[in-house]
FISEDO-367882 format. One record per residue (C-alpha): residue number from 1; residue in three letters; x, y, z. Coordinates in steps of 0.5 Angstrom, whole numbers, plus 500, padded with zeros to 3 digits. Layout:
% residues N
{NUM; "ALA"; {X; Y; Z}}
...
This chain:
% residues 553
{1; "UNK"; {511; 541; 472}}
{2; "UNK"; {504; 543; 474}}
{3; "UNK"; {503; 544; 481}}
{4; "UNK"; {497; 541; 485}}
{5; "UNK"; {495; 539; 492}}
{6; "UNK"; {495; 532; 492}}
{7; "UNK"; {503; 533; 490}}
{8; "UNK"; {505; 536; 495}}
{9; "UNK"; {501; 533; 500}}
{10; "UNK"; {502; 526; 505}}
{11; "UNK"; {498; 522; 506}}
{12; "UNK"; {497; 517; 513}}
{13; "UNK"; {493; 511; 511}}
{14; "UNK"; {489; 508; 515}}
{15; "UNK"; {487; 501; 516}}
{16; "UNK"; {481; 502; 521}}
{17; "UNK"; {481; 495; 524}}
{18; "UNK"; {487; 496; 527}}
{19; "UNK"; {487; 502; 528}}
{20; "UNK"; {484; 505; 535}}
{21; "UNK"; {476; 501; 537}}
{22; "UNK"; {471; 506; 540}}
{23; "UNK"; {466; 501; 543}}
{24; "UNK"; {472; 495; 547}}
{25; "UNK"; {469; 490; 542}}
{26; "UNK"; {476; 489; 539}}
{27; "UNK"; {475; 491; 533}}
{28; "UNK"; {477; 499; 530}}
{29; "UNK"; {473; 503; 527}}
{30; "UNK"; {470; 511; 526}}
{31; "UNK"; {469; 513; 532}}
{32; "UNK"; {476; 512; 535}}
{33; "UNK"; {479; 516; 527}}
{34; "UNK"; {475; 521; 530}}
{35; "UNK"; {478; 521; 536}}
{36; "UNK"; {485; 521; 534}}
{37; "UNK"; {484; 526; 528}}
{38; "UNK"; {488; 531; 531}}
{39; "UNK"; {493; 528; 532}}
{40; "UNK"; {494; 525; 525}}
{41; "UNK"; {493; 533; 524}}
{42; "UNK"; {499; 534; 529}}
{43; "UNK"; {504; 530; 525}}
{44; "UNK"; {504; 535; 519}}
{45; "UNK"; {499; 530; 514}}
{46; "UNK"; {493; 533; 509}}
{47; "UNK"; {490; 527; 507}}
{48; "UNK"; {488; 520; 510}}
{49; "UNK"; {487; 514; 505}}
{50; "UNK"; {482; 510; 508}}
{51; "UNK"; {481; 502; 507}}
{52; "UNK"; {475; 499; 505}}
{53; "UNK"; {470; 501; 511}}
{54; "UNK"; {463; 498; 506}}
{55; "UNK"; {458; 493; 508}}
{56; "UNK"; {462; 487; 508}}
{57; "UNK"; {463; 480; 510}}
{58; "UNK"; {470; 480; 511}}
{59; "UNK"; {474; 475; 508}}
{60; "UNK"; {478; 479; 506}}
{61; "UNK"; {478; 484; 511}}
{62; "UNK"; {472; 489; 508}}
{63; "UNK"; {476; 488; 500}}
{64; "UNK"; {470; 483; 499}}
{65; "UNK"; {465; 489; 499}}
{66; "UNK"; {457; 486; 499}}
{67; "UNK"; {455; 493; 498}}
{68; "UNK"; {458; 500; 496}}
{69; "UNK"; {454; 505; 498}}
{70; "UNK"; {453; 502; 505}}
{71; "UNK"; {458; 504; 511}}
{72; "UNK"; {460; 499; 515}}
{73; "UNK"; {456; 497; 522}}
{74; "UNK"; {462; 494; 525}}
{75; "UNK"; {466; 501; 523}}
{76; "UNK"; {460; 505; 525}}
{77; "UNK"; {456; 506; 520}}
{78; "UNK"; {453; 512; 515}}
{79; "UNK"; {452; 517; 522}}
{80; "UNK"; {459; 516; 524}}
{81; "UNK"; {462; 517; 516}}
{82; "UNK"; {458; 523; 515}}
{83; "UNK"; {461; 526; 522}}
{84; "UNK"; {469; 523; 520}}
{85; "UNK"; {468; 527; 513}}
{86; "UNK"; {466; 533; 516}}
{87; "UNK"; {470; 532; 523}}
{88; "UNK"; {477; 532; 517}}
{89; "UNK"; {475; 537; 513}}
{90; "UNK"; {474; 542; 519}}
{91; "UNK"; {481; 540; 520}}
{92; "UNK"; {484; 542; 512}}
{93; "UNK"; {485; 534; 511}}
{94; "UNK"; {482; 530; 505}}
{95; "UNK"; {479; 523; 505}}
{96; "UNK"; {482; 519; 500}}
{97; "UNK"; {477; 512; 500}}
{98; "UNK"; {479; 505; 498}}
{99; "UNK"; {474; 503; 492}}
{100; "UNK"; {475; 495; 490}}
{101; "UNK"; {473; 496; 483}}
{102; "UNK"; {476; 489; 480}}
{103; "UNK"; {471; 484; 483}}
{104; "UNK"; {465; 484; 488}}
{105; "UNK"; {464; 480; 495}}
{106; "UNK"; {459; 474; 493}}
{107; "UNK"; {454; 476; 498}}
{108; "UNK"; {453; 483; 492}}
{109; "UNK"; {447; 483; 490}}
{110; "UNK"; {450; 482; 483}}
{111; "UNK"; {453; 475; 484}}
{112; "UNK"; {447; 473; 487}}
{113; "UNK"; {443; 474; 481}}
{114; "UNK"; {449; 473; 477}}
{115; "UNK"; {449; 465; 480}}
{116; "UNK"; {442; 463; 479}}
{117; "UNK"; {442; 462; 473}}
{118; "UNK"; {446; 462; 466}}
{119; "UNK"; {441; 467; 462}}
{120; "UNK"; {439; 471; 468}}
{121; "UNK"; {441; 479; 466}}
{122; "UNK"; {446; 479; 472}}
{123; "UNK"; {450; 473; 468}}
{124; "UNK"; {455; 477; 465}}
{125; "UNK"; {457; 481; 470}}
{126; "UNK"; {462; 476; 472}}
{127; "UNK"; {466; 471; 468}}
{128; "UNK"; {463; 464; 468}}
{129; "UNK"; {465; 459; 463}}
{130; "UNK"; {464; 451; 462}}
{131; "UNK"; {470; 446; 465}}
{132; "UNK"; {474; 444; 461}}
{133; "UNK"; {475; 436; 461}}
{134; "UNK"; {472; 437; 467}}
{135; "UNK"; {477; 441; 470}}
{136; "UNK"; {477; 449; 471}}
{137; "UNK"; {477; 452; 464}}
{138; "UNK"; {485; 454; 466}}
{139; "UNK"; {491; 453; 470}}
{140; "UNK"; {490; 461; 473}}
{141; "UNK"; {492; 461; 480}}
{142; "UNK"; {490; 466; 485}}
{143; "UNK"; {493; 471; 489}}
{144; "UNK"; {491; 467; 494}}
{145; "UNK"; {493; 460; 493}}
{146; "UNK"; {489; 455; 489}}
{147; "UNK"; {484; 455; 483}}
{148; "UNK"; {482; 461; 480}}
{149; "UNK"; {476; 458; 479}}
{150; "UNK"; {470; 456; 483}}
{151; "UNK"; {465; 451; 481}}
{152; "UNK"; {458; 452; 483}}
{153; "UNK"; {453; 447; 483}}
{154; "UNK"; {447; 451; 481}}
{155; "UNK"; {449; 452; 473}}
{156; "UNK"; {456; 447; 474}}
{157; "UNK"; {460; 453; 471}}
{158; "UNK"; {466; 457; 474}}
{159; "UNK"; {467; 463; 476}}
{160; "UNK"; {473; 467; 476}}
{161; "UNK"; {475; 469; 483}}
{162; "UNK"; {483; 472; 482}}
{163; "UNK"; {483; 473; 490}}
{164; "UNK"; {479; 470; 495}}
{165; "UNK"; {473; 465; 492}}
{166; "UNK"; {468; 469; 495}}
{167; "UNK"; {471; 475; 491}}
{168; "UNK"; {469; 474; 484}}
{169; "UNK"; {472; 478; 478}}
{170; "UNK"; {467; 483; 475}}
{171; "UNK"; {467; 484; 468}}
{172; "UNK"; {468; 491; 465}}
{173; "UNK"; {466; 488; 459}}
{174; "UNK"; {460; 490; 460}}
{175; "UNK"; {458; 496; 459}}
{176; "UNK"; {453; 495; 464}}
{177; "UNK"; {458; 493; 470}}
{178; "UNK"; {461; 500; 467}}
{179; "UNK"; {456; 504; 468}}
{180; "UNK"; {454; 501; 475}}
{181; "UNK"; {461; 503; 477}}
{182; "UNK"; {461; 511; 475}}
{183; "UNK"; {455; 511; 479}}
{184; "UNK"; {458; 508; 485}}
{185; "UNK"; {464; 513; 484}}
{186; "UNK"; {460; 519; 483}}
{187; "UNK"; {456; 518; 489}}
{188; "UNK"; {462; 518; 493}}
{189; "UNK"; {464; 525; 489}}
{190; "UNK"; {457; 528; 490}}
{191; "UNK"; {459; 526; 497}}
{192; "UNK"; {465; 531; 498}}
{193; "UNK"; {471; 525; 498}}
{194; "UNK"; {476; 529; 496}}
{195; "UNK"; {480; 522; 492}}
{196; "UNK"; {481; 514; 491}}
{197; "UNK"; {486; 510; 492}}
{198; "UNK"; {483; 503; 486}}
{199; "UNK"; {485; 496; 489}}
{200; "UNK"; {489; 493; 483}}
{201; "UNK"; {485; 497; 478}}
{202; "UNK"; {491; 494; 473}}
{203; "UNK"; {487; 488; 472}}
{204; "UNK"; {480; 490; 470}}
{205; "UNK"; {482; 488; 463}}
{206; "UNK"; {484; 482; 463}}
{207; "UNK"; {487; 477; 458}}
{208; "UNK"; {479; 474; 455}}
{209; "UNK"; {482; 469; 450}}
{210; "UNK"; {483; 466; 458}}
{211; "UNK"; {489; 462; 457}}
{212; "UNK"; {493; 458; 460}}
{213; "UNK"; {499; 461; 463}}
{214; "UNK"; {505; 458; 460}}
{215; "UNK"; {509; 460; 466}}
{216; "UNK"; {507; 456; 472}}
{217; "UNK"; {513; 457; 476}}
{218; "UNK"; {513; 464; 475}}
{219; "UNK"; {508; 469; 477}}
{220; "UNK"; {511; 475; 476}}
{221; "UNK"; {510; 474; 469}}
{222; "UNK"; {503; 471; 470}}
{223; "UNK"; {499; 476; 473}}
{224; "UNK"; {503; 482; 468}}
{225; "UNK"; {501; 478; 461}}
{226; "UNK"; {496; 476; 462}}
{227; "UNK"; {491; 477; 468}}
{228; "UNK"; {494; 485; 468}}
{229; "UNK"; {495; 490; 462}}
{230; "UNK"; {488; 488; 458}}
{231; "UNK"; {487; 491; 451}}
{232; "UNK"; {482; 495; 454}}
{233; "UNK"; {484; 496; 460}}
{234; "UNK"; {486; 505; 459}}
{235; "UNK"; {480; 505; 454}}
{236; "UNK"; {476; 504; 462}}
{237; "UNK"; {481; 508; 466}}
{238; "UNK"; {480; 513; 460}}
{239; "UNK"; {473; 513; 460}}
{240; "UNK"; {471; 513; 467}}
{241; "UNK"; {476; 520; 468}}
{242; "UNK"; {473; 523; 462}}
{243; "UNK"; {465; 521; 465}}
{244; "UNK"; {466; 523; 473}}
{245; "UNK"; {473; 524; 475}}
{246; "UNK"; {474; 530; 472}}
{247; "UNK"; {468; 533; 473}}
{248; "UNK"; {471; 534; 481}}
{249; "UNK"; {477; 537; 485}}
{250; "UNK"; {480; 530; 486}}
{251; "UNK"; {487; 525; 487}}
{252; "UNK"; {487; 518; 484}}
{253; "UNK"; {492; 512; 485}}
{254; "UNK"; {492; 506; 482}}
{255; "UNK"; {494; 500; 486}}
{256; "UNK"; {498; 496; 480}}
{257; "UNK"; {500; 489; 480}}
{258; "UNK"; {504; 488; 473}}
{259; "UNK"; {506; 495; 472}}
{260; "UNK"; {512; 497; 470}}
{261; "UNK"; {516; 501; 468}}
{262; "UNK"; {515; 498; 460}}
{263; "UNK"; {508; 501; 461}}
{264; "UNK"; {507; 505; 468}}
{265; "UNK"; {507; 513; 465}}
{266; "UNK"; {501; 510; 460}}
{267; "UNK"; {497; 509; 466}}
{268; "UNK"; {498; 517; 470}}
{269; "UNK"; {501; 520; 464}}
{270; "UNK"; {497; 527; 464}}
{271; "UNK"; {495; 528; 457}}
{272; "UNK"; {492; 522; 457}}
{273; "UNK"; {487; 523; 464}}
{274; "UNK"; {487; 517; 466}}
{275; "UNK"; {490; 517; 474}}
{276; "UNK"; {493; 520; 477}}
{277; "UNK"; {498; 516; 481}}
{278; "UNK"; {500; 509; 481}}
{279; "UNK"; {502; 504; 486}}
{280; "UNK"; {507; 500; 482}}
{281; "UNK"; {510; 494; 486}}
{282; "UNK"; {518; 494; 484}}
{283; "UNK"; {521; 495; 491}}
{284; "UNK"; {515; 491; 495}}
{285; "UNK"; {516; 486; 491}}
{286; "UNK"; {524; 486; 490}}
{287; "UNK"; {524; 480; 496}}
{288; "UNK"; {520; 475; 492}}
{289; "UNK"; {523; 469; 488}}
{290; "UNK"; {519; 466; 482}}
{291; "UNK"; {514; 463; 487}}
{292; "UNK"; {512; 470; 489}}
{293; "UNK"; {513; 472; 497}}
{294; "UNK"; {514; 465; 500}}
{295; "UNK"; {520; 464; 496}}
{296; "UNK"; {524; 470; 498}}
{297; "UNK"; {531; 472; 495}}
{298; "UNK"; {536; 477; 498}}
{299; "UNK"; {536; 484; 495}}
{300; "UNK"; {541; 489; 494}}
{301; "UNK"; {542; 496; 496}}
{302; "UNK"; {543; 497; 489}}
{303; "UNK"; {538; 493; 487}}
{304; "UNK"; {534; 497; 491}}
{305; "UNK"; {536; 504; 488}}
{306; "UNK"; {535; 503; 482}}
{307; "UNK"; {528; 502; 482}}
{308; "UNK"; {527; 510; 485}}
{309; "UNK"; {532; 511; 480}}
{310; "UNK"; {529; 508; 474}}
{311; "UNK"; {522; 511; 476}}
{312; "UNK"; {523; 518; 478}}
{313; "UNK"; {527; 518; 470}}
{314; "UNK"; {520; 515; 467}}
{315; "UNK"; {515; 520; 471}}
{316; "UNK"; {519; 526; 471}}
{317; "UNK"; {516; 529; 465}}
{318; "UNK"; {508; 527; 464}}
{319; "UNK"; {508; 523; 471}}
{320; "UNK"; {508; 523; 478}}
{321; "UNK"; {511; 517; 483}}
{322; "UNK"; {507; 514; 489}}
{323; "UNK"; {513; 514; 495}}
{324; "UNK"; {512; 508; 500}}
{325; "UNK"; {515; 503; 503}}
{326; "UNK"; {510; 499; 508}}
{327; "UNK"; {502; 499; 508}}
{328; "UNK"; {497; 494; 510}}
{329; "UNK"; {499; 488; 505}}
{330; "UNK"; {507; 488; 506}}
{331; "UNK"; {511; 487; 513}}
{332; "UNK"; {513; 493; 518}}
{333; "UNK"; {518; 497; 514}}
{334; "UNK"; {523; 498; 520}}
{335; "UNK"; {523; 490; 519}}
{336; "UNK"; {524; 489; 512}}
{337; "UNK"; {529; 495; 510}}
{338; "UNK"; {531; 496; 516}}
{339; "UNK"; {534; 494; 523}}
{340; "UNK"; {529; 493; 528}}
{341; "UNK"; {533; 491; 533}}
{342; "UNK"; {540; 494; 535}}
{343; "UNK"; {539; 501; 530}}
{344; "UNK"; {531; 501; 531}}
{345; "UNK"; {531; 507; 532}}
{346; "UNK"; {536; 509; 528}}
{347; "UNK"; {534; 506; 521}}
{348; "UNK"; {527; 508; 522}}
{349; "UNK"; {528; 515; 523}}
{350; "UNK"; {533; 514; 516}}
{351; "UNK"; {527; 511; 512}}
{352; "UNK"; {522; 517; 514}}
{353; "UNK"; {528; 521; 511}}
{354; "UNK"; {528; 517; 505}}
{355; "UNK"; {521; 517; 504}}
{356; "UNK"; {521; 525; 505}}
{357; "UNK"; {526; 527; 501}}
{358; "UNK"; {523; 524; 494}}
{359; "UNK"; {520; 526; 488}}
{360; "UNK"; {513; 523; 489}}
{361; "UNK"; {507; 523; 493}}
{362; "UNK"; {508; 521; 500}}
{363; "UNK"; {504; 516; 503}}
{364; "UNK"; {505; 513; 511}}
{365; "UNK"; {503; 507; 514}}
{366; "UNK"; {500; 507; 521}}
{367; "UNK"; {504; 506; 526}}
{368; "UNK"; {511; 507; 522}}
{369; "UNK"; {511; 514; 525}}
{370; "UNK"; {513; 510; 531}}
{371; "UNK"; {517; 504; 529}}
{372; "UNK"; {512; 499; 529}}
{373; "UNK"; {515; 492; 528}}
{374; "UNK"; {513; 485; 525}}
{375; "UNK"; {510; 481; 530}}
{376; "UNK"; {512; 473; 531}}
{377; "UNK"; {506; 470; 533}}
{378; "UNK"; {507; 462; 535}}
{379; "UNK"; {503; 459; 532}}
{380; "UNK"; {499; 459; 524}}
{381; "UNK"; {492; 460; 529}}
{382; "UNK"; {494; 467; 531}}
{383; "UNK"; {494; 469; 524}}
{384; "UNK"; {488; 473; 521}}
{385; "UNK"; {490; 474; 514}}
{386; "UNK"; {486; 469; 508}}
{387; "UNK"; {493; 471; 504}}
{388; "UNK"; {498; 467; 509}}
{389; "UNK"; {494; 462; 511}}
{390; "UNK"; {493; 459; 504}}
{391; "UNK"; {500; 460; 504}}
{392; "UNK"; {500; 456; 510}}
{393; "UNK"; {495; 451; 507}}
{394; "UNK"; {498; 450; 500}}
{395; "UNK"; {506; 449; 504}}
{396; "UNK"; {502; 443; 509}}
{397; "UNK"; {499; 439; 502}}
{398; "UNK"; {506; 440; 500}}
{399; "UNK"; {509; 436; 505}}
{400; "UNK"; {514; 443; 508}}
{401; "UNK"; {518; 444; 514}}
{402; "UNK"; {512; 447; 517}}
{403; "UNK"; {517; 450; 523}}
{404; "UNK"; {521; 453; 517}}
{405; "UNK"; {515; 456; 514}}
{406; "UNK"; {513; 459; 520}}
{407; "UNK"; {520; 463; 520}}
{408; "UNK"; {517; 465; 513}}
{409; "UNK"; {511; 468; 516}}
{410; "UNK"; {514; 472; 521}}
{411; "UNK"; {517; 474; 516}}
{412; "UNK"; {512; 476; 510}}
{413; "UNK"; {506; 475; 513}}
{414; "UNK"; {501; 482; 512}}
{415; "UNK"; {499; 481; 519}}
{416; "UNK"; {506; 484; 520}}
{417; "UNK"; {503; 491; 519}}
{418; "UNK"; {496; 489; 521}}
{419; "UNK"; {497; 489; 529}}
{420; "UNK"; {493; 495; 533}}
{421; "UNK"; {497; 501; 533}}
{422; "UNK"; {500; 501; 540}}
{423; "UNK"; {498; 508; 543}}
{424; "UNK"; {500; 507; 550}}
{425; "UNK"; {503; 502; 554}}
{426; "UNK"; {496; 500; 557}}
{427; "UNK"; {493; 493; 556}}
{428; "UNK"; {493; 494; 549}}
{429; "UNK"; {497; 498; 547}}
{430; "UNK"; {491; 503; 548}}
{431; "UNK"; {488; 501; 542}}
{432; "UNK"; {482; 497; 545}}
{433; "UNK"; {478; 496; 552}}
{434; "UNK"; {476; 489; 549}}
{435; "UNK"; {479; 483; 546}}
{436; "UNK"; {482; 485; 539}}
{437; "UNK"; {481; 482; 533}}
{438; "UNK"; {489; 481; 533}}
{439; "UNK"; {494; 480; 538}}
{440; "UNK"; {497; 487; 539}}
{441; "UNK"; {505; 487; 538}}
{442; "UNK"; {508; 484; 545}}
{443; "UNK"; {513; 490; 544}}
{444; "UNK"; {508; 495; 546}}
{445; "UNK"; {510; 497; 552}}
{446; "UNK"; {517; 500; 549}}
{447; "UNK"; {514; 502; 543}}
{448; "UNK"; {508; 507; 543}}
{449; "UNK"; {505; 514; 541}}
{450; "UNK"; {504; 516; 549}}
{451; "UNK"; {512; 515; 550}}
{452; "UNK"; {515; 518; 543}}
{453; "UNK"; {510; 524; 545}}
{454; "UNK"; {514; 526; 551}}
{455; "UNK"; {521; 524; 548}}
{456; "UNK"; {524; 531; 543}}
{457; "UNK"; {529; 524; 540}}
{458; "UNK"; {524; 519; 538}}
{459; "UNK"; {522; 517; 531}}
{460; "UNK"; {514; 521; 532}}
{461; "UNK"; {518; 527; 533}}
{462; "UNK"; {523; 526; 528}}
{463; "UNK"; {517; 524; 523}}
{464; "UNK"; {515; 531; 525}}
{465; "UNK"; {520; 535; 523}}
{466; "UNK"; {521; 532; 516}}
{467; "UNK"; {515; 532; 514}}
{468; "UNK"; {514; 540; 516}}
{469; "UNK"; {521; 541; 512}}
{470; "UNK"; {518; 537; 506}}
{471; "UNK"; {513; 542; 507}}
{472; "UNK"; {517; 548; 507}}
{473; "UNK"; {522; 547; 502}}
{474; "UNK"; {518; 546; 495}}
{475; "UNK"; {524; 543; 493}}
{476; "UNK"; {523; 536; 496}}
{477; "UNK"; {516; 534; 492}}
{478; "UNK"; {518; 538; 485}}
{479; "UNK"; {526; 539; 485}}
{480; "UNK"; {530; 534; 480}}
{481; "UNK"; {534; 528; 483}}
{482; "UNK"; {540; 525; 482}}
{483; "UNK"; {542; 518; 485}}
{484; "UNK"; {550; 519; 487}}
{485; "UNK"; {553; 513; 487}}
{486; "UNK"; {548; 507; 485}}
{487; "UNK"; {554; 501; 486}}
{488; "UNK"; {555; 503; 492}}
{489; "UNK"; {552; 497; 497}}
{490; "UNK"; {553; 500; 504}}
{491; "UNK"; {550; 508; 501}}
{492; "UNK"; {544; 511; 499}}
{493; "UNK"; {547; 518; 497}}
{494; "UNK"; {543; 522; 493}}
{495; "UNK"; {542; 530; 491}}
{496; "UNK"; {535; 534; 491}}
{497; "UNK"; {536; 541; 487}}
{498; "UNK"; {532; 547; 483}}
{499; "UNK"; {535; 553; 480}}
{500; "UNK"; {535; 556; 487}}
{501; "UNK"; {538; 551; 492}}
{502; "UNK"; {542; 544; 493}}
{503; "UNK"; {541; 539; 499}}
{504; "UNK"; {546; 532; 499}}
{505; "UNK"; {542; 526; 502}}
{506; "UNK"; {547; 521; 506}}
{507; "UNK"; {544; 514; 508}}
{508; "UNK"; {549; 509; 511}}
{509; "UNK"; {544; 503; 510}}
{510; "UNK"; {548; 499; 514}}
{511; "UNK"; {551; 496; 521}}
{512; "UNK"; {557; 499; 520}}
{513; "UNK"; {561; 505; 520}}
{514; "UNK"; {562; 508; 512}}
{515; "UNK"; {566; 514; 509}}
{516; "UNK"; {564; 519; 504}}
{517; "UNK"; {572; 521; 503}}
{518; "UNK"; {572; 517; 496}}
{519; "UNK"; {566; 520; 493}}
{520; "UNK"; {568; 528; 492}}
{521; "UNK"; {560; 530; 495}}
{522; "UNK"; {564; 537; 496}}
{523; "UNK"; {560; 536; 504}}
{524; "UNK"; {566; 542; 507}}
{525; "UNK"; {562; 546; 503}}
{526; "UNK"; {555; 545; 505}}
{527; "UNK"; {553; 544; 512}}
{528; "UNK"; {548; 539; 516}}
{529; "UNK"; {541; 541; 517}}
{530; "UNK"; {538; 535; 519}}
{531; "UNK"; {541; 529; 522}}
{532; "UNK"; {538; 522; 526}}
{533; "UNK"; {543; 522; 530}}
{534; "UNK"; {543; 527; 535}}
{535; "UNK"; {550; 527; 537}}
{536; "UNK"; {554; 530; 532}}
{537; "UNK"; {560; 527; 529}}
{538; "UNK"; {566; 531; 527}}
{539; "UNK"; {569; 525; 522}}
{540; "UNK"; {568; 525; 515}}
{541; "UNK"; {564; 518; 515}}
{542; "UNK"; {556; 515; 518}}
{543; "UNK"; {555; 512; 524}}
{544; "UNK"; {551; 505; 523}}
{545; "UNK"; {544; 507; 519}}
{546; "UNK"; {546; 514; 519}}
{547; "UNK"; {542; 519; 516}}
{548; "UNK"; {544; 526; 514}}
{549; "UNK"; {540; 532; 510}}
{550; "UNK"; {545; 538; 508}}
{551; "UNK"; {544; 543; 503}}
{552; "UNK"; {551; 546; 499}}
{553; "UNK"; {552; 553; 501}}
């Protein structure tokens, strides 16, 4: 297996909205990531993926980007960038930047053109096509609610937009489009970013019969078949690494809505040089029924595992695996596979060991280090995100219980993990002087970094350690994985192991007391290295949401 930086590297993703505001006008931006990088430095991290920080008008928080060699006045512009660059690489951390390549904002001056008139030069650097009986030219859905599709009145053609309307799809049909987009990349490169991490890279080819989709109660299967995966789609990856990636010391993920494993090791498989990691979506998306997010279902744990499992077999040769639980598109992961009430603590430290303890790069989300929550506003005005309120919309024109759909919200909303980072228990969490952009989590006061410094027991702490052992013990990024008892419905028991050494994983993903006696683990011969419980416990069964790291003797 070939060893490289970015596989042994975490990574701490920054969402700089939320993250700490410098000027108390509310919003976050570069200044405050300055200010804070050296306790990023602390907890043991290398690499810091940043959301999008370009000239943008913000309908969907900076993924609608108007120009992408611009740096954002609200975060605090070029100056501030070139000194967070410089202020990180100081510090042996590497900058991994968001790069949305699969559409533009509709104030880029791309669209501008590209809307003025059918035969302008710019046209085709987007899809439009005719209404078809004068309805839009298919049945394709948004990610974010309604049409896919948006007439306009200059030339009474649609435009495909799979986000929001003012985010219309690019078509990389266009060899002028690729191109435009090396030399957005390769300037990023010439400027020292060490990496990219591609908004739903997967759908760059697209399905250009333009069908209609023959699923219309199953997502899922819509946004896999036809709005991901296209015919071309390695042939650009391909070509992009072969034309300006490989030509620097840099990492890649993709973010891959419709990967699976039928066709994920195509896309970081490295005898093709195409990426080098990929964000798939089977644990995140484990929760949602056909209607997507807002149609949730129940998850087992064995469900559960078995997507870890399934991946880590599909990637082990030629691949290799992103491990996450949580970033700024999906709830607080204490909250969605933990217990954020009575076992807060325990089940957060539980998940910061699975996460340090796979096969994979492993990516933090801010404010998971301390056990940030889902936050439950009481009223839909609160809420910021384009994607939740056009749920919102969509279930009001429906005639739904809108006090029941409210619950859902609180539940699957990706203002969950948007709320500023709680820094201290001052007004604000610490995170602003100002009005912030959105309503600080009320738990603030009993969950934030200044109180989890002082305390050697707290989740911060705990991320430390696990980290720093990860780090130490080479086993934990390269070693072979075993999945112990997959039907188990309580137990997420798993071996990491190489020629030299062993170490048993015991996760008790439940409210209740479990033994391990039935399981032969062999435990009277290996001895407990790391536990998130302090206290030791001298029977052969796990506390509720126990986690328990031992290596065999």
């Amino acid at each position: 297996m070939k060893k490289t930086w970015w596989k042994e590297g975490v990574v701490y993703q920054i969402y700089p909205r939320s993250f700490k505001d410098s000027t108390g006008n509310g919003i976050g931006d570069i200044y405050g990531i300055i200010d804070k990088l050296d306790y990023i430095k602390s907890l043991g991290i290398d690499i810091i993926w940043l959301c999008p920080i370009y000239e943008s008008p913000n309908d969907d928080n900076g993924y609608d980007i108007s120009d992408y060699k611009a740096i954002s006045e609200d975060f605090g512009g070029s100056e501030a960038f070139d000194k967070l660059l410089d202020g990180m690489h100081k510090r042996g951390l590497k900058l991994v930047m968001d790069l949305v390549l699969n559409h533009s904002s509709d104030e880029h001056d791309w669209f501008k053109e590209s809307r003025k008139s059918k035969d302008n030069p710019y046209r085709d650097y987007y899809f439009w096509k005719p209404s078809k009986n004068d309805n839009p030219p298919n049945n394709w859905v948004s990610f974010f609610s309604g049409s896919a599709w948006k007439r306009d009145a200059i030339t009474d053609e649609y435009f495909l937009h799979l986000f929001t309307k003012k985010q219309p799809d690019l078509n990389w049909e266009n060899p002028k489009v690729r191109k435009e987009i090396h030399n957005i990349v390769e300037y990023w490169c010439k400027k020292g970013v060490d990496g990219f991490r591609m908004d739903v890279i997967s759908l760059i080819s697209k399905n250009l019969d333009f069908p209609d989709s023959p699923y219309p109660d199953d997502y899922g299967k819509t946004i896999k078949n036809y709005y991901a995966n296209g015919s071309k789609i390695h042939q650009y990856l391909h070509q992009l690494n072969r034309e300006v990636l490989s030509r620097y010391d840099i990492m890649t993920v993709g973010e891959g809505p419709g990967i699976d494993l039928d066709n994920g090791l195509d896309y970081v498989n490295e005898d093709r040089n195409e990426l080098n990691m990929i964000f798939h979506f089977d644990h995140m998306f484990i929760d949602n029924g056909p209607g997507g997010k807002y149609d949730p279902i129940d998850v087992s744990l064995p469900k559960f595992k078995k997507v870890f499992s399934d991946w880590d077999k599909k990637l082990k040769d030629k691949g290799w695996g992103s491990i996450f639980l949580g970033n700024h598109d999906f709830s607080r992961m204490v909250s969605r596979f933990g217990n954020d009430s009575t076992y807060h603590t325990e089940s957060a430290k539980l998940l910061a060991m699975l996460l340090l303890t796979l096969r994979g790069t492993v990516y933090i989300y801010q404010g998971d280090e301390i056990g940030m929550t889902n936050v439950a506003y009481p009223k839909i005005e609160d809420y910021n995100d384009v994607e939740t309120l056009g749920s919102w919309n969509e279930a009001l024109a429906k005639g739904e219980d809108m006090t029941e759909f409210l619950k859902l919200v609180h539940r699957q909303s990706r203002d969950n993990a948007r709320t500023p980072v709680q820094w201290n228990s001052t007004k604000n969490g610490g995170f602003s002087l100002g009005n912030p952009w959105l309503k600080v989590n009320e738990n603030y006061s009993s969950i934030n970094v200044e109180a989890q410094e002082n305390d050697k027991n707290s989740i911060l702490n705990f991320y430390r350690k696990m980290i720093a052992f990860r780090k130490a013990n080479k086993v934990m990024v390269y070693g072979d994985y075993e999945c112990i008892n997959p039907e188990d419905t309580n137990l997420f028991i798993y071996k990491r192991s190489n020629e030299k050494e062993s170490y048993l994983i015991i996760l008790n993903f439940s409210n209740t007391i479990q033994t391990v006696d039935h399981l032969n683990l062999d435990i009277e011969h290996s001895k407990l290295v790391i536990s998130n419980i302090e206290t030791l416990n001298p029977k052969n069964e796990l506390r509720p949401w126990e986690a328990q790291l031992r290596q065999y003797n």
